[in-house]
N, C-alpha and C positions, 0 to 999 in steps of 0.2 A: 455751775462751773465745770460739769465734769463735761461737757458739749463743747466746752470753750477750750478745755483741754485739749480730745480730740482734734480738731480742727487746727488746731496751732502746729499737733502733731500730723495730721494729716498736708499741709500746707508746709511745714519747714522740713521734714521729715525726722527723723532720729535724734536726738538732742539730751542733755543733760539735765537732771533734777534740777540744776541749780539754773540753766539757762531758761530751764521751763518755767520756774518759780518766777525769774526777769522777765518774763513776757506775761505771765499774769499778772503781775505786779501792774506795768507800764495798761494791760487793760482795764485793770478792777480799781487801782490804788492798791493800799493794805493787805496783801494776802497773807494769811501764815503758810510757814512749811508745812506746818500740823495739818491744817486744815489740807493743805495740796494734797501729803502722804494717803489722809485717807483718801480722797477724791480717788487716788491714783490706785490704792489698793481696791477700792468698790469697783472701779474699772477691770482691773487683773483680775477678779475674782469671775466679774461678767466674761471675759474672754473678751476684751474689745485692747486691751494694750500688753503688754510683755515690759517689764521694767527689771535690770538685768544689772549687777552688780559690776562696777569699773572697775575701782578701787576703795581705799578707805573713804567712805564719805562722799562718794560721787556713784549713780548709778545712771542708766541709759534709758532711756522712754522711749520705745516705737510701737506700731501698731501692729497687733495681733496676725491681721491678716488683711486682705482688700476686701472692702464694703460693697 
């Protein structure tokens, strides 16, 4: 999943948790947010995305840097 993440981010560019979650969703079916958080933390930790706080409960997803 976290390949599939990338690329949705790479392809739509900048986008919300919550937008990103609706597009996993509409690919996989079923995804949890749980499951997304980590995906997205093991990504932050690699250096491949930066995910940046909006506001309460909403945060930002873009890519680290160009590939």
């Amino acid at each position: 999943m976290s390949l599939a993440i990338v690329e949705i981010v790479e392809k739509k560019g900048p986008l919300t948790d919550i937008d990103l979650h609706k597009e996993l969703k509409a690919s996989f079916g079923e995804v949890s947010f749980r499951e997304l958080n980590r995906n997205l933390m093991n990504l932050e930790i690699g250096g491949v995305l930066r995910v940046t706080r909006l506001m309460r409960g909403k945060r930002q997803v873009e890519l680290a840097g160009k590939f």
